[in-house]
TIMI-2910 file (N, C-alpha, C, CB; in pm, 1 decimal, decimal comma, always signed):
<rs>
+----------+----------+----------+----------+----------+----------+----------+----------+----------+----------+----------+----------+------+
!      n_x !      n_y !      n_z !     ca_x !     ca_y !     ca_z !      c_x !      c_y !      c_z !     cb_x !     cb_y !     cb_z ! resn !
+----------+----------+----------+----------+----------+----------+----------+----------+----------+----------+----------+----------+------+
!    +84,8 !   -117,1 !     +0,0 !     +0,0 !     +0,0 !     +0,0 !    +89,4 !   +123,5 !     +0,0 !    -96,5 !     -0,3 !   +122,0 !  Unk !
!    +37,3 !   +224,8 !    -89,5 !   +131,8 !   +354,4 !    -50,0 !    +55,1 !   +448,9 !    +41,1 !   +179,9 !   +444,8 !   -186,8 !  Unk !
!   +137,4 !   +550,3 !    +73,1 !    +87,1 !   +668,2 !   +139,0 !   +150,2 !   +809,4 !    +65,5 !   +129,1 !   +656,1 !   +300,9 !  Unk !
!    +27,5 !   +850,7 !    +33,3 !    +55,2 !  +1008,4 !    -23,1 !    +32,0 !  +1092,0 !    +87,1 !    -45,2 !  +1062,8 !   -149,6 !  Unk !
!   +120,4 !  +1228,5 !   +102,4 !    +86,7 !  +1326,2 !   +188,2 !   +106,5 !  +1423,5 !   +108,8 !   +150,7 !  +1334,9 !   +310,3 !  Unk !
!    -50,6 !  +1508,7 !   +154,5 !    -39,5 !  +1599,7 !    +78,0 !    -66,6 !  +1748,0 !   +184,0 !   -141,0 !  +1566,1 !    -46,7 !  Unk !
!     +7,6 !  +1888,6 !   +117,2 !     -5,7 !  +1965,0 !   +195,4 !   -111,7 !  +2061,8 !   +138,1 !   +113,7 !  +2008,8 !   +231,2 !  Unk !
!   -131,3 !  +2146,7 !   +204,9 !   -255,3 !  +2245,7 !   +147,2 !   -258,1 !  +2289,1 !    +30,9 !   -271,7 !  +2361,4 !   +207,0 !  Unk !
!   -124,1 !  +2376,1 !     +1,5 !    -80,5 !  +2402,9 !   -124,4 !   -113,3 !  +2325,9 !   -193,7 !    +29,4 !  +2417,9 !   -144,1 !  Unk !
!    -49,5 !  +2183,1 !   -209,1 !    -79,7 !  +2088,1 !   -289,8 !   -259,1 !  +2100,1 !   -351,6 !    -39,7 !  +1954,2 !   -200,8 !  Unk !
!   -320,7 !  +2073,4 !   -244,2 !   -469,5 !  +2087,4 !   -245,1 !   -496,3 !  +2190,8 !   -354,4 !   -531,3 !  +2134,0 !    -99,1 !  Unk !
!   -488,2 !  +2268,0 !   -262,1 !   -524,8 !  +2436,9 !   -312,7 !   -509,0 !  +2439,4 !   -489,2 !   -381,2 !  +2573,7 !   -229,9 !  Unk !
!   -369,5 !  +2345,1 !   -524,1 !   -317,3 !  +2405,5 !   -674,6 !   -413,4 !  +2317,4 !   -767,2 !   -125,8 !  +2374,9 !   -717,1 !  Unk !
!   -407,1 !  +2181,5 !   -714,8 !   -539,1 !  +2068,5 !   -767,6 !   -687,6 !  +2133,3 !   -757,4 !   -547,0 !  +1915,6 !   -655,5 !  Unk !
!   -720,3 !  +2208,3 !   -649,2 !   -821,4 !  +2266,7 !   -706,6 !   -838,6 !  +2361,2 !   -789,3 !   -873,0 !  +2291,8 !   -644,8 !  Unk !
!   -747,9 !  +2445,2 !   -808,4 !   -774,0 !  +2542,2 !   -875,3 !   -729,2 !  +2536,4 !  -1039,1 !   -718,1 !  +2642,7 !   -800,3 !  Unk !
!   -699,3 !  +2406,1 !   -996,1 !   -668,8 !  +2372,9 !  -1170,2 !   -784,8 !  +2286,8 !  -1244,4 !   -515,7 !  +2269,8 !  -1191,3 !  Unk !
!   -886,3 !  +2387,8 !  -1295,1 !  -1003,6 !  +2369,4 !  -1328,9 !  -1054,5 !  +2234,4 !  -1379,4 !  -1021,5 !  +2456,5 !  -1407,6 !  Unk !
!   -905,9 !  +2237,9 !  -1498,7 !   -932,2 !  +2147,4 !  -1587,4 !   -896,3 !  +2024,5 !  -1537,6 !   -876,7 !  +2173,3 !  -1702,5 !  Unk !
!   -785,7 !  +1978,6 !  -1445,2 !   -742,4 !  +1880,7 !  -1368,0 !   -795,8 !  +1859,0 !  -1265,8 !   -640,5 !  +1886,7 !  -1343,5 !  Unk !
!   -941,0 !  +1959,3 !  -1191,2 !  -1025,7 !  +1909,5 !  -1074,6 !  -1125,0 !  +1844,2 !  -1170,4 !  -1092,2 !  +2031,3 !   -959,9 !  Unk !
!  -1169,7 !  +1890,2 !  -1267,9 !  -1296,8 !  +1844,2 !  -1299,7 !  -1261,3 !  +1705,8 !  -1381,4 !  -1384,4 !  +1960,1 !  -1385,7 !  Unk !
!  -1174,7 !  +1697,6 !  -1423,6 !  -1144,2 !  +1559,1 !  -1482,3 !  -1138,1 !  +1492,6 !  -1356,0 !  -1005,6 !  +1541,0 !  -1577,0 !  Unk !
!  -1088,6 !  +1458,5 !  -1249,4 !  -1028,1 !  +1406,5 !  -1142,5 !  -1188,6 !  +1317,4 !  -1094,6 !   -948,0 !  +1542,0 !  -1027,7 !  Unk !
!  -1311,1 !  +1448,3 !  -1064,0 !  -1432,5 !  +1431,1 !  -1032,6 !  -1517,7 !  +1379,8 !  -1153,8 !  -1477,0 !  +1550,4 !   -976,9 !  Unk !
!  -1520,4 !  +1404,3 !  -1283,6 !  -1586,9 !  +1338,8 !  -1385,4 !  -1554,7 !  +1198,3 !  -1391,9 !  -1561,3 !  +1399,2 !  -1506,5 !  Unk !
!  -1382,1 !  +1144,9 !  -1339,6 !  -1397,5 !   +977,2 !  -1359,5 !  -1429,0 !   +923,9 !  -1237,5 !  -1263,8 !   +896,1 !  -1410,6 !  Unk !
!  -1382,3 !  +1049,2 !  -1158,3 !  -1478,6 !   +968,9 !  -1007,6 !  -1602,8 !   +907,2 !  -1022,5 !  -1527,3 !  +1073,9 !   -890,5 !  Unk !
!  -1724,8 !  +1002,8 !  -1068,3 !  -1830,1 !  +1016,0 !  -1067,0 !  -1877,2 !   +880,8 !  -1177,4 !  -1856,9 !  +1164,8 !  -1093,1 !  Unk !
!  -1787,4 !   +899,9 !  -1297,6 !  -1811,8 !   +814,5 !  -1412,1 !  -1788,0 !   +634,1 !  -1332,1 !  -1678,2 !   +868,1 !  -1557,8 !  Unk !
!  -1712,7 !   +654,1 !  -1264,5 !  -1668,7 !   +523,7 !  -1172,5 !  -1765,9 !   +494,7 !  -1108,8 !  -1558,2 !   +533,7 !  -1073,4 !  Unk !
!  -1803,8 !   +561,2 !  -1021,8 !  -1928,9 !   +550,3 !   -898,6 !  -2089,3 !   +488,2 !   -995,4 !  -1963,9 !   +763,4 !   -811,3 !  Unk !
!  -2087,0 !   +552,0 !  -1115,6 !  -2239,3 !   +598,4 !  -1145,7 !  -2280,2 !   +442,4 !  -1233,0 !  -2252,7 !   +779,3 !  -1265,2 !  Unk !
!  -2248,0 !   +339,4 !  -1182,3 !  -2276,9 !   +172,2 !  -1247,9 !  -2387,4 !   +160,3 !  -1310,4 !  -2290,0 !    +51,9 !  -1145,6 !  Unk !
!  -2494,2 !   +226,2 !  -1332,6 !  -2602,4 !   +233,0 !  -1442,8 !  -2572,0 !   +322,7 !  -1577,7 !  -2732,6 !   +293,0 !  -1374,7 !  Unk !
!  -2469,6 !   +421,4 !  -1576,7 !  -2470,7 !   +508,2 !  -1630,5 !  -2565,6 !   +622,2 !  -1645,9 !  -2448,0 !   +466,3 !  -1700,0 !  Unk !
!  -2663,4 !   +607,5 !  -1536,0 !  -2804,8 !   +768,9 !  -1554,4 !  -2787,8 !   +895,3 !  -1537,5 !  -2923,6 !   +780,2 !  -1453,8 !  Unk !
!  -2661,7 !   +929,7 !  -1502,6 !  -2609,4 !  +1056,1 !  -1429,4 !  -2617,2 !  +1081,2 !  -1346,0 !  -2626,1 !  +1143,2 !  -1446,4 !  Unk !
!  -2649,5 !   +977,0 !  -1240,3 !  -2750,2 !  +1005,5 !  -1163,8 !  -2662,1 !   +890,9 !  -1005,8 !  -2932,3 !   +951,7 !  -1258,4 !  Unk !
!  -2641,0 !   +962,7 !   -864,5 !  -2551,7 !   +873,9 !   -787,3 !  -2700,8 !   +824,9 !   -718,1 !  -2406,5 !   +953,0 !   -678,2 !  Unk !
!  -2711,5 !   +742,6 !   -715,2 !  -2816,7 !   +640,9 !   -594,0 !  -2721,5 !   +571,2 !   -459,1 !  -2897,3 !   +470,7 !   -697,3 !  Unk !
!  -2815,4 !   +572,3 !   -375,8 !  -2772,8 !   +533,1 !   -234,8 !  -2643,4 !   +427,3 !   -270,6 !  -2913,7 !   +452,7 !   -138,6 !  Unk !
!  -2729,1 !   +349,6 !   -367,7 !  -2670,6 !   +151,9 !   -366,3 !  -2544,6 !   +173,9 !   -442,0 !  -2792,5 !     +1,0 !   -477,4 !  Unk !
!  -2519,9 !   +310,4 !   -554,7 !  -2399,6 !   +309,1 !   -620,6 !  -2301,0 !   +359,0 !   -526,0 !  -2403,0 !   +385,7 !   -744,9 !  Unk !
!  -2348,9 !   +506,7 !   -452,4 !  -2254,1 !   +540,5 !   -324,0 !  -2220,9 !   +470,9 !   -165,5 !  -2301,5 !   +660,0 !   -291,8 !  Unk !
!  -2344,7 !   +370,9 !   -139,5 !  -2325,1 !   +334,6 !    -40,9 !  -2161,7 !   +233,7 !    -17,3 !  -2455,3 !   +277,3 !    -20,6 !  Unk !
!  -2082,2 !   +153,8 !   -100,8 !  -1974,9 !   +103,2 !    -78,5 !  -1855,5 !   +226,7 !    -22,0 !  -1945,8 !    +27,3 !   -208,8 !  Unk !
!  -1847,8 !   +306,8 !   -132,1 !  -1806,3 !   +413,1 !   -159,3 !  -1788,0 !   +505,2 !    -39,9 !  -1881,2 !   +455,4 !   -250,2 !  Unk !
!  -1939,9 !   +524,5 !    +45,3 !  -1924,8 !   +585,7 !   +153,6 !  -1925,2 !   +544,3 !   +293,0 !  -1992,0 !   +655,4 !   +143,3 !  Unk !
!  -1914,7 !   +395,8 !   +312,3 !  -1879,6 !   +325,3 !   +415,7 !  -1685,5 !   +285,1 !   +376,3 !  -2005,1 !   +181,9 !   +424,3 !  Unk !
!  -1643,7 !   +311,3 !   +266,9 !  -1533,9 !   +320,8 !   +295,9 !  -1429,3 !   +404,3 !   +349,0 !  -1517,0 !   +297,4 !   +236,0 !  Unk !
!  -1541,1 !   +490,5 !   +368,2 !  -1442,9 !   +649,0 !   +452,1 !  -1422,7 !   +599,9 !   +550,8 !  -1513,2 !   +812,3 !   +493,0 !  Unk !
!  -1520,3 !   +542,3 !   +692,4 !  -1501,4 !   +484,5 !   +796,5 !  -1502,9 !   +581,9 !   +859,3 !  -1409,7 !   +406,8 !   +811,5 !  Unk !
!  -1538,6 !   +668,5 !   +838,1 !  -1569,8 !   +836,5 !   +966,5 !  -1596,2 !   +804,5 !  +1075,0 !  -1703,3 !   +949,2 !   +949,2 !  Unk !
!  -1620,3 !   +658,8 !  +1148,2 !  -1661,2 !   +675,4 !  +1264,2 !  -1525,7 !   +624,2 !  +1340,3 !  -1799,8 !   +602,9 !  +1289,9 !  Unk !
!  -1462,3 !   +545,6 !  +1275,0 !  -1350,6 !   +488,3 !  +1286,1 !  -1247,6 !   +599,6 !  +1250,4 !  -1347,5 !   +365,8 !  +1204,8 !  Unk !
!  -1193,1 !   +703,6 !  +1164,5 !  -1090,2 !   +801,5 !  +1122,6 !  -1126,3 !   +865,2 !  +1223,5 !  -1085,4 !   +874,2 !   +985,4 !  Unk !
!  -1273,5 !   +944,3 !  +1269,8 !  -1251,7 !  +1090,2 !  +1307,8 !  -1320,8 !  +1052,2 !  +1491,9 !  -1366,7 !  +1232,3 !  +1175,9 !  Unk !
!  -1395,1 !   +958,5 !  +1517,0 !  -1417,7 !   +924,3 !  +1601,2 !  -1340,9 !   +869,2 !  +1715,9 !  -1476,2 !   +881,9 !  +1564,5 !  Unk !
!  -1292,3 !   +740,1 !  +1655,7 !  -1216,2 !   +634,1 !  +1700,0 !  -1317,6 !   +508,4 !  +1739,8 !  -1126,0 !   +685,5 !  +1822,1 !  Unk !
!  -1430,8 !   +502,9 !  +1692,7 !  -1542,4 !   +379,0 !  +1710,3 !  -1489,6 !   +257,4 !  +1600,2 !  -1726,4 !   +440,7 !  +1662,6 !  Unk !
!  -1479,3 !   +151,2 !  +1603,7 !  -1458,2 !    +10,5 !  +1599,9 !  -1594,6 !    +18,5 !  +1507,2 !  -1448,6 !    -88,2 !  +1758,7 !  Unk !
!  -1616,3 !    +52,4 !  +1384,0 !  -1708,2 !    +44,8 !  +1281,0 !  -1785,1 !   -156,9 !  +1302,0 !  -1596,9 !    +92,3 !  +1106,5 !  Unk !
!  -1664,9 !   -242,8 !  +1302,1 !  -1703,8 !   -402,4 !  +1317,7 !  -1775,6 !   -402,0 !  +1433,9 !  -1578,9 !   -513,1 !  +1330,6 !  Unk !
!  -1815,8 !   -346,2 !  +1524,8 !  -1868,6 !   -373,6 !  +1629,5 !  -1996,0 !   -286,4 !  +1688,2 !  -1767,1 !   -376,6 !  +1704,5 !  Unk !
!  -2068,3 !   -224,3 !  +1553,5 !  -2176,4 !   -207,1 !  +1504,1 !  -2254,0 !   -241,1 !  +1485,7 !  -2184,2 !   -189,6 !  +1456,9 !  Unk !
!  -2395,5 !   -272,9 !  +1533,5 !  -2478,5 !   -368,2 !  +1418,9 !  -2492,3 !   -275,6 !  +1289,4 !  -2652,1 !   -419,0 !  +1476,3 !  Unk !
!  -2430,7 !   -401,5 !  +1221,3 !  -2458,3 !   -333,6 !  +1068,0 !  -2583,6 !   -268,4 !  +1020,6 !  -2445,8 !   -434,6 !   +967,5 !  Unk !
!  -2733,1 !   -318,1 !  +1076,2 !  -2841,6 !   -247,0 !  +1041,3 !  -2826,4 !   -106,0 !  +1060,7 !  -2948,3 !   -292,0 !  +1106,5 !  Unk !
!  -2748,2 !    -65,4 !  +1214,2 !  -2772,5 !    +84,8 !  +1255,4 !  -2630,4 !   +176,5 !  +1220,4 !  -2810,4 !    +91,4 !  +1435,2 !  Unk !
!  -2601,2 !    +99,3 !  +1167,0 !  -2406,1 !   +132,1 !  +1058,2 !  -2474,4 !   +203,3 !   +946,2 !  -2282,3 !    -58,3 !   +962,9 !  Unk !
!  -2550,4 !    +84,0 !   +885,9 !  -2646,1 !   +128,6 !   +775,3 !  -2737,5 !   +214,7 !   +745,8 !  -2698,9 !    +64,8 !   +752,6 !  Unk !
!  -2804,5 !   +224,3 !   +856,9 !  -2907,0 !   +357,9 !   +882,6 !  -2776,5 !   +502,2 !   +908,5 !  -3034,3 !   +320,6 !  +1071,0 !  Unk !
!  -2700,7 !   +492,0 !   +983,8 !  -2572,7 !   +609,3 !   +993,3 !  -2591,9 !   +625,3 !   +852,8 !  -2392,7 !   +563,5 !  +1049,7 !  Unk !
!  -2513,6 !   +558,3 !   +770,0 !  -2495,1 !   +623,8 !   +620,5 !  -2617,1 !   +639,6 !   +568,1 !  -2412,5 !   +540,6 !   +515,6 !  Unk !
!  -2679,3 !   +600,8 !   +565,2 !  -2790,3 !   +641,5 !   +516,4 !  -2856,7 !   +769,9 !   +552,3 !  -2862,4 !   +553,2 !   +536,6 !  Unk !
!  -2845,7 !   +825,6 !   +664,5 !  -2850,9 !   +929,6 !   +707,8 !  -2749,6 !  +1036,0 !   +658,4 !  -2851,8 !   +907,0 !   +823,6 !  Unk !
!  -2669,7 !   +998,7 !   +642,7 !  -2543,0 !  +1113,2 !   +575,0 !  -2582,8 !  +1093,1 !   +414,1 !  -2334,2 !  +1054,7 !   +611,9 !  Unk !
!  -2625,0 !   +991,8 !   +379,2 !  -2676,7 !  +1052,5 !   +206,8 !  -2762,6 !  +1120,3 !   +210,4 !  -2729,0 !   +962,8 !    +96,9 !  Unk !
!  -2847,4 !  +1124,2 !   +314,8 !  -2977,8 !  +1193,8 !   +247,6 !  -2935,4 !  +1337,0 !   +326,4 !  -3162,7 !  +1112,6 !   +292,9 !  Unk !
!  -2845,4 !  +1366,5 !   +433,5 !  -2794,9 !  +1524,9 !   +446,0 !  -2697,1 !  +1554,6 !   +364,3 !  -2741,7 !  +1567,7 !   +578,8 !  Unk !
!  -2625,5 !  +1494,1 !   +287,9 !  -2590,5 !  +1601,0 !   +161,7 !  -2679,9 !  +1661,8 !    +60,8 !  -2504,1 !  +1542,5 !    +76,5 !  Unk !
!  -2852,2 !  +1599,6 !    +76,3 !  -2904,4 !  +1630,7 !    -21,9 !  -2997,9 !  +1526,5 !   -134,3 !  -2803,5 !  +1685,4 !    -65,6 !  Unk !
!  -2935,7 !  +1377,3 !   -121,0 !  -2967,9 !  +1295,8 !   -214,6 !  -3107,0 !  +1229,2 !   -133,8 !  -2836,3 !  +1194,6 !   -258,0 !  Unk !
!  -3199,4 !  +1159,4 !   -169,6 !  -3288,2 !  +1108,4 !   -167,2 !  -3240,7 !   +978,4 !   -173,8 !  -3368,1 !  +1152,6 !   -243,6 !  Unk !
!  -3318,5 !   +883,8 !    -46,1 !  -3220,1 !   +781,2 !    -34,6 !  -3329,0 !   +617,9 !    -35,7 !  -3116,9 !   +817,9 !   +131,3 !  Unk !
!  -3263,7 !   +605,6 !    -93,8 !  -3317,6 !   +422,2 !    -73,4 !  -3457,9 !   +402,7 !   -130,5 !  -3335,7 !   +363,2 !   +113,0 !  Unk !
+----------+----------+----------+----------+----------+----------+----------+----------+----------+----------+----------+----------+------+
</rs>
């Protein structure tokens, strides 16, 4: 496995390089979107966003020792507060 570190700057220059953010996010998105509709659904993001592990990175909670139903309802709750309509 590698490890990239990146510093703000770094950030900062990737974003502001229009053409190299939006490509970066178009194959993201093109990756994520497994029907092709344009369109992200729970079931295409849900792998996707249980792999952040936010409860585990920013918490320090043991994600395995969850019941997965109420793991599941967590994310599910964070799709539908960014906005998306879920499940």
């Amino acid at each position: 496995m590698s490890v990239e570190i990146l510093d703000g700057s770094t950030v900062r220059s990737f974003v502001e390089d229009e053409g190299a953010f939006n490509s970066s996010v178009d194959g993201r998105f093109a990756a994520l979107d497994a029907d092709h509709d344009g369109l992200l659904t729970y079931a295409e993001m849900a792998g996707e966003l249980m792999s952040l592990r936010v409860l585990e990175k920013h918490f320090g909670v043991d994600e395995a020792a969850i019941d997965p139903n109420e793991l599941a309802g967590l994310y599910r709750g964070l799709f539908e507060r960014i906005g998306y309509a879920c499940c």
